[in-house]
FIGUTI-458230 format. One record per residue: residue number from 1; chain; x, y, z of N, C-alpha, C, O in turn. Coordinates in nm, 4 decimals. Example, Ala and Ser with C-alpha at 12.3 -4.5 7.8 and 13.67 -1.06 7.14 Angstrom:
+-----+--------+----------+----------+----------+----------+----------+----------+----------+----------+----------+----------+----------+----------+
: num : cadena :     n_xx :     n_yy :     n_zz :    ca_xx :    ca_yy :    ca_zz :     c_xx :     c_yy :     c_zz :     o_xx :     o_yy :     o_zz :
+-----+--------+----------+----------+----------+----------+----------+----------+----------+----------+----------+----------+----------+----------+
:   1 :      A :   1.3190 :  -0.5690 :   0.7800 :   1.2300 :  -0.4500 :   0.7800 :   1.3200 :  -0.3300 :   0.7800 :   1.4236 :  -0.3319 :   0.8465 :
:   2 :      A :   1.2850 :  -0.2250 :   0.7080 :   1.3670 :  -0.1060 :   0.7140 :   1.2900 :   0.0030 :   0.7870 :   1.3409 :   0.1138 :   0.8039 :
+-----+--------+----------+----------+----------+----------+----------+----------+----------+----------+----------+----------+----------+----------+
This chain:
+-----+--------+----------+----------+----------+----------+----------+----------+----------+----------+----------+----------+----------+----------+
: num : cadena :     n_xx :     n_yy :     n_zz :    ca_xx :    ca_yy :    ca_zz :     c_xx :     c_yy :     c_zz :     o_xx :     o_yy :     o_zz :
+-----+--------+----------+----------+----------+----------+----------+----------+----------+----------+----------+----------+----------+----------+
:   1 :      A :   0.0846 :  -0.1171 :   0.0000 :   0.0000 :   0.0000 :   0.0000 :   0.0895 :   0.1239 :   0.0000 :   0.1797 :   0.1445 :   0.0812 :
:   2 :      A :   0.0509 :   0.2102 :  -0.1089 :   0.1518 :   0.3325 :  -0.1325 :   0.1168 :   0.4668 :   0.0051 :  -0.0032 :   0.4894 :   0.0204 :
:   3 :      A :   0.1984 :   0.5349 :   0.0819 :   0.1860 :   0.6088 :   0.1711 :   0.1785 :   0.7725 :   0.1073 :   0.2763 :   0.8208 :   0.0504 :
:   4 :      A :   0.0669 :   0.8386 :   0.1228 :   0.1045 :   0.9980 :   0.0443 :   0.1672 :   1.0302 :   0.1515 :   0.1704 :   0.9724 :   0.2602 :
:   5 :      A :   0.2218 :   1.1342 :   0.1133 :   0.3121 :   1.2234 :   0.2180 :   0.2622 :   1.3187 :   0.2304 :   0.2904 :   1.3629 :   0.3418 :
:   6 :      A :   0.1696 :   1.4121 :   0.1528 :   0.1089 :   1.4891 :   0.2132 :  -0.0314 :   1.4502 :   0.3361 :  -0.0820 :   1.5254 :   0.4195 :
:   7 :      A :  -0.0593 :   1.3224 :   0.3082 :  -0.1687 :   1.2827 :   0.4839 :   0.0124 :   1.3184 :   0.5914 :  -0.0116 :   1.3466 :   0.7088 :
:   8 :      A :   0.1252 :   1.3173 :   0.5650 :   0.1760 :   1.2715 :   0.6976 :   0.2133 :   1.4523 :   0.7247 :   0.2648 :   1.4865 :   0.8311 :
:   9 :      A :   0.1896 :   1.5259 :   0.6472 :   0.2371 :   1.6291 :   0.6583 :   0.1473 :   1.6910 :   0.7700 :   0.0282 :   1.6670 :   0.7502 :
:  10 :      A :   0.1727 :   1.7639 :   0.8813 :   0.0547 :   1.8709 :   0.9636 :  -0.0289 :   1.9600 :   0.8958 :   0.0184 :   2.0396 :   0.8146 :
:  11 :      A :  -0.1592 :   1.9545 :   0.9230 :  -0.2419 :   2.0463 :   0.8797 :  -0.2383 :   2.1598 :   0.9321 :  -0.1857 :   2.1683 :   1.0431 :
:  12 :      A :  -0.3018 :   2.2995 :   0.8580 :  -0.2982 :   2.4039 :   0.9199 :  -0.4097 :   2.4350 :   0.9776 :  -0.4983 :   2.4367 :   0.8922 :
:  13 :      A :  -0.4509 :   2.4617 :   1.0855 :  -0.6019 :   2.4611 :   1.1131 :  -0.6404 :   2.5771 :   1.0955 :  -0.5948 :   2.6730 :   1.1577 :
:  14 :      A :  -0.7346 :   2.5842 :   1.0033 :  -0.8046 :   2.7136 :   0.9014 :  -0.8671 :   2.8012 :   1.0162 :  -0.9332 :   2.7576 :   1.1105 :
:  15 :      A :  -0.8386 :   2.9159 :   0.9946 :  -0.8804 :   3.0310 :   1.1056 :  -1.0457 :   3.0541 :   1.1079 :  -1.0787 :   3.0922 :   0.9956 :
:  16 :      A :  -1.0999 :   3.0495 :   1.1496 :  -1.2710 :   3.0490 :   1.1325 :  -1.2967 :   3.1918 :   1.1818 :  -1.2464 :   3.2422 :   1.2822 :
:  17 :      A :  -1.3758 :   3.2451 :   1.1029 :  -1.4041 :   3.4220 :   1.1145 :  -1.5761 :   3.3489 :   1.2157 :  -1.6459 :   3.2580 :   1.1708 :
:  18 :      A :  -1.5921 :   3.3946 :   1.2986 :  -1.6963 :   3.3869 :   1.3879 :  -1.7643 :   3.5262 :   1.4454 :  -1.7155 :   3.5940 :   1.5358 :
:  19 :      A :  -1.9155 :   3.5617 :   1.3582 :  -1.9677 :   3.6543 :   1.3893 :  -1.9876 :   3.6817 :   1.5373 :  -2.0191 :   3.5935 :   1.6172 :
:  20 :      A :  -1.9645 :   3.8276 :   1.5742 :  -2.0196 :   3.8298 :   1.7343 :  -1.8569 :   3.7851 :   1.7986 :  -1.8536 :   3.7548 :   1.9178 :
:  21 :      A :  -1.7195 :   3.7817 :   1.7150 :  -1.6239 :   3.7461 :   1.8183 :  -1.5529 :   3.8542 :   1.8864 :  -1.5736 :   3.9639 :   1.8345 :
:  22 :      A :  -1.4780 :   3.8549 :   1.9841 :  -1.4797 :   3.9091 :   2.0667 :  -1.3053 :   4.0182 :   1.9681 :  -1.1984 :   3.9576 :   1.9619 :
:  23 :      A :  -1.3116 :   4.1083 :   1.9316 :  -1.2131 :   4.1541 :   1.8544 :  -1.1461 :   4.2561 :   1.9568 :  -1.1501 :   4.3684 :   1.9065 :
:  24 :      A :  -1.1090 :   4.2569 :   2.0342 :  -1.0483 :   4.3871 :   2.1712 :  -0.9299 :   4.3046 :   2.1852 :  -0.8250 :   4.3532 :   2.2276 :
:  25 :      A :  -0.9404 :   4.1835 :   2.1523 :  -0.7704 :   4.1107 :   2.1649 :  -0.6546 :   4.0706 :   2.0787 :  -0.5532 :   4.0229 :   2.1297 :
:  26 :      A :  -0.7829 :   4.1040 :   1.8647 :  -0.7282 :   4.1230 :   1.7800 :  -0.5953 :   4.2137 :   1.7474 :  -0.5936 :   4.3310 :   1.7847 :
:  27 :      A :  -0.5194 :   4.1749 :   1.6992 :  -0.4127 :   4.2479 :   1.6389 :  -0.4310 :   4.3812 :   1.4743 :  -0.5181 :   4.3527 :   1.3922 :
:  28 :      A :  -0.3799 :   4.4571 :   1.4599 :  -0.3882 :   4.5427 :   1.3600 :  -0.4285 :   4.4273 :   1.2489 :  -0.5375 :   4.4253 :   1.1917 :
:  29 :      A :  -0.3265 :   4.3349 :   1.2286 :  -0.2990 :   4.2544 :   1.1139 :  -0.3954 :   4.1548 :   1.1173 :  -0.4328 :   4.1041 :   1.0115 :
:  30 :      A :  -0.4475 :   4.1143 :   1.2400 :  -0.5715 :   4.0727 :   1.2598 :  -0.6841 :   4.0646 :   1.1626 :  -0.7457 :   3.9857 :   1.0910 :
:  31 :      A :  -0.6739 :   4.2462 :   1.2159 :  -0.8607 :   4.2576 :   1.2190 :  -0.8386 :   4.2933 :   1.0319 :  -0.9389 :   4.2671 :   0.9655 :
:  32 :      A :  -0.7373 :   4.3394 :   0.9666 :  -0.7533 :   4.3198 :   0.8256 :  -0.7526 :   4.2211 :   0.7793 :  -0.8241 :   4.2084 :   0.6798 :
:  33 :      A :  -0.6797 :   4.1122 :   0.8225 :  -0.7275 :   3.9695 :   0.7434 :  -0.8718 :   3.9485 :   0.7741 :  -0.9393 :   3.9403 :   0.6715 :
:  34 :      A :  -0.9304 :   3.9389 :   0.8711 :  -1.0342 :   3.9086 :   0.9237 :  -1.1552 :   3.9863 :   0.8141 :  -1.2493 :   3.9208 :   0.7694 :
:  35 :      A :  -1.1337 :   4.1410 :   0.7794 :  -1.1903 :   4.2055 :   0.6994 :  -1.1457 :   4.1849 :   0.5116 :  -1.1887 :   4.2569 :   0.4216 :
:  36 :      A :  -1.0631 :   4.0826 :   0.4976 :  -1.0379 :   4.0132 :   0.3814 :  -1.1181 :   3.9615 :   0.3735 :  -1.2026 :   3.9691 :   0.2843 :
:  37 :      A :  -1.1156 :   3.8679 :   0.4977 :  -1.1681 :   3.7211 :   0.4794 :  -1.3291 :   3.7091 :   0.4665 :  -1.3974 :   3.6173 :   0.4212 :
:  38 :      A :  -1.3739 :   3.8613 :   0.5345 :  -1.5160 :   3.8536 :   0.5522 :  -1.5757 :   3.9417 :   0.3814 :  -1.6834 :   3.9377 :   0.3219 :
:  39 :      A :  -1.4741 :   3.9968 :   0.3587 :  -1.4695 :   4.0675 :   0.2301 :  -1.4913 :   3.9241 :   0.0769 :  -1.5748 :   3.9342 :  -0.0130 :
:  40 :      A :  -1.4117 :   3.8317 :   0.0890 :  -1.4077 :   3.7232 :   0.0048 :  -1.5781 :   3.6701 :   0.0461 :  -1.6752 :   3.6612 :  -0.0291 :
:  41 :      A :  -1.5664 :   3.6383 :   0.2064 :  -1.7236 :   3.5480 :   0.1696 :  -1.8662 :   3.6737 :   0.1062 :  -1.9457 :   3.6325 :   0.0217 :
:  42 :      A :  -1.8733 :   3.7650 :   0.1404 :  -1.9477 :   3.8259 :   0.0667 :  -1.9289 :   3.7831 :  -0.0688 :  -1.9939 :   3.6932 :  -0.1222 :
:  43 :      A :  -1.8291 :   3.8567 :  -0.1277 :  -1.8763 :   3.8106 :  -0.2902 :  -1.8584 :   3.6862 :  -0.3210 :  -1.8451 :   3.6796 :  -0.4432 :
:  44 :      A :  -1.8478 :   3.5333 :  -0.2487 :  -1.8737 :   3.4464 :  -0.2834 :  -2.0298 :   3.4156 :  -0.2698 :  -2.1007 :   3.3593 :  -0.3533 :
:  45 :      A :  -2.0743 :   3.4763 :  -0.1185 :  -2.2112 :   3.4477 :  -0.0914 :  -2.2928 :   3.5417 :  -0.2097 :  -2.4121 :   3.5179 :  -0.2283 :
:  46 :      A :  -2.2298 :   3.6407 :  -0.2828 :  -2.3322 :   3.7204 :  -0.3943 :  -2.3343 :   3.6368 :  -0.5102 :  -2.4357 :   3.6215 :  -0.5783 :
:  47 :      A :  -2.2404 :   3.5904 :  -0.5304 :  -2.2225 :   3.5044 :  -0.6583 :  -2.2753 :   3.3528 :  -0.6323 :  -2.2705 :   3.2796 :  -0.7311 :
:  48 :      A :  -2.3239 :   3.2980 :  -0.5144 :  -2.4492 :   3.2540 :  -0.5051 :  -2.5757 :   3.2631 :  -0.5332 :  -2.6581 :   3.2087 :  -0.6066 :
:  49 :      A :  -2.5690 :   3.3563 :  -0.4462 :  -2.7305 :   3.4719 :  -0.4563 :  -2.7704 :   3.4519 :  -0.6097 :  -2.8793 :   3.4027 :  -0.6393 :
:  50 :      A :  -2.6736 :   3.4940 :  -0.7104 :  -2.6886 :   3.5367 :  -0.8228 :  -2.7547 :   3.4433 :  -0.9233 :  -2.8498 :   3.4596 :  -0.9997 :
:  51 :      A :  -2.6521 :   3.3127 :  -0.8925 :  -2.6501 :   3.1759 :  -0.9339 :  -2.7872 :   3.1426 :  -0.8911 :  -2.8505 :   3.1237 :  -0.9950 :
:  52 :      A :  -2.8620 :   3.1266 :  -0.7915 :  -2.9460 :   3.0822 :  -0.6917 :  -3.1037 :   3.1388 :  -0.8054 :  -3.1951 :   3.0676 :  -0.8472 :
:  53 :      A :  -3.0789 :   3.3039 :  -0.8277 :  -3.1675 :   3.3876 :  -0.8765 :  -3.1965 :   3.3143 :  -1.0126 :  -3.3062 :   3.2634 :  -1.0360 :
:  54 :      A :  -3.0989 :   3.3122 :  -1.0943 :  -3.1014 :   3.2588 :  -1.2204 :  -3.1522 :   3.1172 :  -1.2395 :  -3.2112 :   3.0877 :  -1.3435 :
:  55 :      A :  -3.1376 :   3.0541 :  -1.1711 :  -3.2313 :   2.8959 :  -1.1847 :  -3.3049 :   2.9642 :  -1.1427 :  -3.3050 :   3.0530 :  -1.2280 :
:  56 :      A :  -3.3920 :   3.0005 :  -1.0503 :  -3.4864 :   3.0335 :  -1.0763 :  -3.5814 :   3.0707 :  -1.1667 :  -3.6745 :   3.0167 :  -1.2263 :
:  57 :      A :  -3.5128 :   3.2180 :  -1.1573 :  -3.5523 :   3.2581 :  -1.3147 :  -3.5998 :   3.1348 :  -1.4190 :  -3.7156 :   3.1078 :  -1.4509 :
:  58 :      A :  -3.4980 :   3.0797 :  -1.4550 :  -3.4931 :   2.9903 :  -1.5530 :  -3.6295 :   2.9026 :  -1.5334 :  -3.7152 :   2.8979 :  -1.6217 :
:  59 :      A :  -3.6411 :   2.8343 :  -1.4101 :  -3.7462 :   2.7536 :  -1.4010 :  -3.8754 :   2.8246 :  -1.3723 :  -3.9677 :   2.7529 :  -1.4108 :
:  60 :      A :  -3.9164 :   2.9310 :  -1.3228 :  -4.0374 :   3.0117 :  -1.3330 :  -4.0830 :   3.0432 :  -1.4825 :  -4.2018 :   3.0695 :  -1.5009 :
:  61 :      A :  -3.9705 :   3.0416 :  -1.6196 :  -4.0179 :   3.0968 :  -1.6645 :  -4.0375 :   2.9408 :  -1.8264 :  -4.0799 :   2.9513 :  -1.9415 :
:  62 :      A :  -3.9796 :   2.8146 :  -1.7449 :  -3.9996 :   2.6873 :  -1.8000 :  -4.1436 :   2.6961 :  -1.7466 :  -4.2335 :   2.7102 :  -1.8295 :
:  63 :      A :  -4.1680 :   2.6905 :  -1.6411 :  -4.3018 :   2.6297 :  -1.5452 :  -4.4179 :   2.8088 :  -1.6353 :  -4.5400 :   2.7966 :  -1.6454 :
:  64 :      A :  -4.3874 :   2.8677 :  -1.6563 :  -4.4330 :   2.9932 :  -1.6797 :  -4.5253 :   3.0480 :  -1.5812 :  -4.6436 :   3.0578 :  -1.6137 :
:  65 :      A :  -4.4806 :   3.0921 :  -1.4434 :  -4.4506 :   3.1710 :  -1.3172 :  -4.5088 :   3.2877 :  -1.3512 :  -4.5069 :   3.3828 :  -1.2730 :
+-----+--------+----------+----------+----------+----------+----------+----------+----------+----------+----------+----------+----------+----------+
């Protein structure tokens, strides 16, 4: 059985942005990643939205909605 080496490698444990966290203990460099990071899920969550709208669309106007 072949062994990957990346399973033996350590993971990085992904920083989780958690609404409501307590930011008074954040660092400068912190709170801008943090405002990256919350910056990226917006326009991923819009480009959902968007995606989400358009089937719709699409099927309201198959079903004729």
């Amino acid at each position: 059985m072949a062994v990957d080496l990346d399973e033996l490698m350590p993971r990085k444990p992904k920083a989780e942005t958690v609404l409501g966290q307590d930011l008074s203990a954040m660092s400068v460099h912190e709170l801008e990643a943090r405002i990256a990071a919350l910056e990226e899920e917006i326009v991923r969550t819009r480009d959902a939205l968007r995606s989400r709208s358009t089937t719709k669309s699409a099927a309201d106007a198959f079903f004729k909605r």
